[in-house]
C-alpha positions in Angstrom: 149.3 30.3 73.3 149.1 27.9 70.3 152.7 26.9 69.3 154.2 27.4 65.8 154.4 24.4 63.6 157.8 22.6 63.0 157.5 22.4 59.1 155.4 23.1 56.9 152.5 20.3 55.2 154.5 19.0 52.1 151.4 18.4 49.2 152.0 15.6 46.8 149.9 13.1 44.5 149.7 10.0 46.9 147.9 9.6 50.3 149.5 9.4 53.4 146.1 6.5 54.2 146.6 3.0 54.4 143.2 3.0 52.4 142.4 3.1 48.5 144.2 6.6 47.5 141.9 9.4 46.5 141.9 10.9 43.1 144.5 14.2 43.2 142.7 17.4 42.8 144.7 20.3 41.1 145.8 22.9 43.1 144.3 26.5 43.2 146.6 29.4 42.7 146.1 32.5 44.6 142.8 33.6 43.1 141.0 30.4 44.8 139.8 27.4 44.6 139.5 25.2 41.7 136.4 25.8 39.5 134.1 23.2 40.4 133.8 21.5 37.1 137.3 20.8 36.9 136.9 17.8 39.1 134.0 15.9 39.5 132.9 15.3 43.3 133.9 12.0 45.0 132.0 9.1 44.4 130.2 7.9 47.4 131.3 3.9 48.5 128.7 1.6 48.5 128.3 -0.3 52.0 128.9 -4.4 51.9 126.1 -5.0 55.3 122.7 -3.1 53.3 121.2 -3.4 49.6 120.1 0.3 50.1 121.2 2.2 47.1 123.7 4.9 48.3 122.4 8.4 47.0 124.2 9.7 44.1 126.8 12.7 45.8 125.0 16.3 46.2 126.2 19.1 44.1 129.0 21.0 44.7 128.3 24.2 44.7 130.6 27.8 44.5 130.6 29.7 47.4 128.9 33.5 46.4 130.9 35.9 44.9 129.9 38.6 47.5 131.2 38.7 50.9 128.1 37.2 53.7 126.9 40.1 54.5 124.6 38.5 57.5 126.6 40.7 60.5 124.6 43.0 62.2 125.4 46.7 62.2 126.4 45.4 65.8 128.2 42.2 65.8 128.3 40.4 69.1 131.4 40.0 70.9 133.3 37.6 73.2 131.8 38.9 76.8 135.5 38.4 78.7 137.8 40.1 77.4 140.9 38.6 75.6 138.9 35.4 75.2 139.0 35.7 71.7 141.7 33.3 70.1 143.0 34.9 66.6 146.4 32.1 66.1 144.1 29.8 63.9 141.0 30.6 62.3 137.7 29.3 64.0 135.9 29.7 60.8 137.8 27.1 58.8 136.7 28.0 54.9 134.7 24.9 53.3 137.2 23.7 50.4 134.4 23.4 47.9 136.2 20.8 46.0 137.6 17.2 47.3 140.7 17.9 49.7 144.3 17.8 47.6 146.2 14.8 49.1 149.0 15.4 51.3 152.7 13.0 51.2 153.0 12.7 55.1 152.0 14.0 57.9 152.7 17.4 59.7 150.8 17.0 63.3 148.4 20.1 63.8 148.5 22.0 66.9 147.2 21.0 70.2 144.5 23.6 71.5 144.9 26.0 74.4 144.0 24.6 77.9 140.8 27.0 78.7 139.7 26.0 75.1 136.5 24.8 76.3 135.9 27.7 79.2 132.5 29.3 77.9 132.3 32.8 77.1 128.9 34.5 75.7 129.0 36.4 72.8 127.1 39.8 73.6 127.0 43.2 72.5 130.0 45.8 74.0 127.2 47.5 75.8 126.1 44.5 78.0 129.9 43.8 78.7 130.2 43.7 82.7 126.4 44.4 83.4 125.0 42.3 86.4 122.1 41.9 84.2 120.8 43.1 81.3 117.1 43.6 80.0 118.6 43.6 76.7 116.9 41.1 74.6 119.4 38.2 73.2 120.0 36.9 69.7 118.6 33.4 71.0 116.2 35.0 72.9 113.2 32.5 72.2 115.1 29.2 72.0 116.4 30.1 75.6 113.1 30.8 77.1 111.4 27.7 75.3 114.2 25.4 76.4 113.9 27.1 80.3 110.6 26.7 79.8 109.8 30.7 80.6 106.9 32.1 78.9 108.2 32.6 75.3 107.8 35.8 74.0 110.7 36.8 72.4 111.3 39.4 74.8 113.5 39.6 77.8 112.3 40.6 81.1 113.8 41.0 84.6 112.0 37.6 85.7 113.8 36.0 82.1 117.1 37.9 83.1 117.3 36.3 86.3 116.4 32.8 85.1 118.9 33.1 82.3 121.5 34.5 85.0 121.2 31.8 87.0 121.6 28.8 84.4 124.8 30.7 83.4 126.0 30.4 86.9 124.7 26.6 86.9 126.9 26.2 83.7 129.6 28.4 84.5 129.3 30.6 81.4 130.7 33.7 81.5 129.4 36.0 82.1 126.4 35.2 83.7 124.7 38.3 83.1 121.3 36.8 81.8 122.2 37.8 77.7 120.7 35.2 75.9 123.3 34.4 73.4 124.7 31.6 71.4 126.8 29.8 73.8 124.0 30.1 76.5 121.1 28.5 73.8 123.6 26.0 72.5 123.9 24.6 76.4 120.8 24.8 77.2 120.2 22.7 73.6 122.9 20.2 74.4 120.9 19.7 78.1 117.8 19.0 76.8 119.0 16.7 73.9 120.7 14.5 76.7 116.9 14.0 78.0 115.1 13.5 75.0 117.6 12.9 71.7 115.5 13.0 68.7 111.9 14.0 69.7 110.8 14.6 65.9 112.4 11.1 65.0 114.2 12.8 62.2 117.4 10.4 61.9 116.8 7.2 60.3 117.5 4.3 62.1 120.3 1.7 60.3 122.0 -1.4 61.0 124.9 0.4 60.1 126.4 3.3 61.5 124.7 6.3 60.8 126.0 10.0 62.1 123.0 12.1 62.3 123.4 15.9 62.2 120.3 18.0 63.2 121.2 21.3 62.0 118.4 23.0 63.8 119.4 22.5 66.9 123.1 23.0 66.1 123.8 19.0 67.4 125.2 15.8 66.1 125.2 11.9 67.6 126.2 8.3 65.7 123.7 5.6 66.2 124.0 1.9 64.9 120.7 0.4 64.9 119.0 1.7 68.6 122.6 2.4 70.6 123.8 5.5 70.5 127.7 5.1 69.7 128.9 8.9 69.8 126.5 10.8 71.9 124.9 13.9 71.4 127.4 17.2 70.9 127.2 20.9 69.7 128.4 21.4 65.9 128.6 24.9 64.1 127.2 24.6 60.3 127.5 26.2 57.7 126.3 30.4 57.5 124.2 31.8 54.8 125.2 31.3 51.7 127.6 29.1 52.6 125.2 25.8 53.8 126.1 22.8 55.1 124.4 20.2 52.5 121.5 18.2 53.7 120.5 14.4 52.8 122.6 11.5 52.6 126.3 11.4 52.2 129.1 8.8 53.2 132.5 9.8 54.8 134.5 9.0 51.9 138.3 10.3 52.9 139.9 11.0 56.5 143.0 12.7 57.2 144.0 13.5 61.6 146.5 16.1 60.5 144.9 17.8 57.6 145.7 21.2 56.4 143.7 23.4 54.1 145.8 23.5 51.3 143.7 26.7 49.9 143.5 28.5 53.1 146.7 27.1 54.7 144.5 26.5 58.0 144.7 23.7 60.0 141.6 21.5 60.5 142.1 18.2 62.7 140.5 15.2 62.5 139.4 15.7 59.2 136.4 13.5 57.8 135.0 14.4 54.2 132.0 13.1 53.4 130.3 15.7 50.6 133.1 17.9 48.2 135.1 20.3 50.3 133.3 19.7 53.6 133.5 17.3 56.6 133.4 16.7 59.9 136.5 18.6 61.8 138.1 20.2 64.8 138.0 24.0 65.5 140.1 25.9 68.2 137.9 27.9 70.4 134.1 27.3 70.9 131.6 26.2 68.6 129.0 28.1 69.4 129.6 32.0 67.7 127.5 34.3 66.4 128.2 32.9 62.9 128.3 29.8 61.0 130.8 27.7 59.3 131.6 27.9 55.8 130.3 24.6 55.1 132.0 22.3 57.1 130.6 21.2 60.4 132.7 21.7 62.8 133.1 20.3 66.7 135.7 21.5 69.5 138.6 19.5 69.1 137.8 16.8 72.1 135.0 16.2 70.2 136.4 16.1 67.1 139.0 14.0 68.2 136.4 11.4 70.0 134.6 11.0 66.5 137.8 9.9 64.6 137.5 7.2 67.1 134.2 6.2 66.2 133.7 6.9 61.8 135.4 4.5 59.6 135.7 5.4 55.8 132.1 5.1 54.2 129.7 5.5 57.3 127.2 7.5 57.1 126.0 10.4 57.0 122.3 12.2 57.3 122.0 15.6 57.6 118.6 17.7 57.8 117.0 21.2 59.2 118.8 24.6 58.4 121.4 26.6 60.9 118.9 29.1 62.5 119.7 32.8 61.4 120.6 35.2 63.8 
């Protein structure tokens, strides 16, 4: 179990970074965050090593009014029971606006053991089945990336394919449900063999973290080596986008706390408004996105803060697929 916190995150004016401070963002009350034109989004650093001109910062936009309303009738659920973790939310709310600045540091909590055991999300129905002809909400992606004949129907011949690269990567359980944790492997495997195949990250003399939002992934390159390699992300749900193009990691923060949503979101790395690059407590591939924010498992997370310094940067492209 995730232990309480010691104290609580004291919020002040100054940051607790040896760097240039950030400009303080007013709190939000209750009723949410900040309207967005309150505060203009942070300016994006220019780099010293390339005359490119650094893209202005994108928009920051309000999340909709209405509650995402892109759950099925059905939502899927964690196939082993009690493998949900409800201490911390996995969904961290995007911020919308630039993080408040904290004075000191509270250290967040250190994730469960088994964080990284992976469980399928699949419908109650399927739960305990040997296997199941049920057709899965990744059904094609798993059959292209298996190389089955896609059809975008499961069969007993994709069943027990599926079944058996769940045993192969000891996801459970390996029922042959072609969900998100199973396509998100099966992703991450095939992006170790061939990284970019559509050449869609531009290739700098400086690093560059490129995040392919189609295929759920993210890498850092600087120049032709590879200095993060390739990893699952979640990004943002419907109506709730993680913002393509350019942007530059423009504040970090290890121990950062949502001061809106009073979450915890380590290894914090801002680089458009309210959302950046951070650790979540559980797995990253659900049935749902982020709000915004694109998030890694805290290993990951916690490799990355190794590699980013304050103004790399950052290319996002491609669109979360829906479910």
């Amino acid at each position: 179990m995730l232990f309480g916190l010691a104290a609580v995150l004291a919020l002040g004016p100054t940051s607790a970074l040896a760097d240039t401070p950030e400009p303080v963002v007013p709190a939000a009350d209750a009723s949410g965050p900040v309207p967005p034109a309150a505060v203009p989004p942070a300016a994006v650093p220019p780099l010293a090593d390339t005359s490119e001109p650094v893209p202005p910062p994108s928009a920051v936009d309000a999340p909709p009014a209405e509650a995402d309303t892109s759950e099925s009738v059905d939502p899927l659920v964690p196939g082993v029971v009690g493998a949900g973790r409800a201490e911390y939310p996995m969904d961290t709310p995007d911020q919308v606006l630039p993080p408040l600045q904290s004075q000191g540091d509270v250290p967040v909590p250190e994730p469960e053991a088994d964080v990284d055991e992976l469980v399928e999300y699949l419908p109650r129905s399927v739960i305990g089945a040997a296997c199941t002809a049920t057709t899965g909400t990744h059904q094609r992606q798993v059959e292209r990336l298996l190389k089955l004949t896609v059809d975008g129907v499961q069969s007993a011949a994709d069943c027990r394919a599926v079944k058996a690269f769940q045993v192969r990567e000891k996801i459970k359980p390996a029922n042959g449900y072609a969900g998100p944790v199973t396509w998100a492997r099966a992703e991450l495997l095939a992006a170790r063999k061939n990284l970019d195949p559509g050449r869609r990250c531009p290739v700098k003399k400086y690093a560059v973290a490129c995040v392919d939002l189609d295929r759920q992934l993210m890498w850092v390159r600087k120049d032709k080596k590879v200095t993060f390699p390739v990893v699952n992300i979640r990004s943002g749900r419907v109506g709730y986008a993680t913002r393509t193009g350019w942007h530059a990691v423009y504040w970090r923060h290890k121990d950062h706390w949502s001061s809106i949503y009073n979450t915890p979101m380590p290894f914090s790395q801002f680089f458009s408004g309210g959302q950046a690059f951070h650790a979540v407590y559980g797995q990253i591939a659900t049935p749902t996105g982020s709000r915004g924010c694109v998030n890694l498992s805290y290993a990951n997370a916690r490799k990355l803060w190794d590699v980013l310094r304050k103004g790399d940067r950052v290319y996002i492209w491609g669109k979360r697929p829906g479910r």
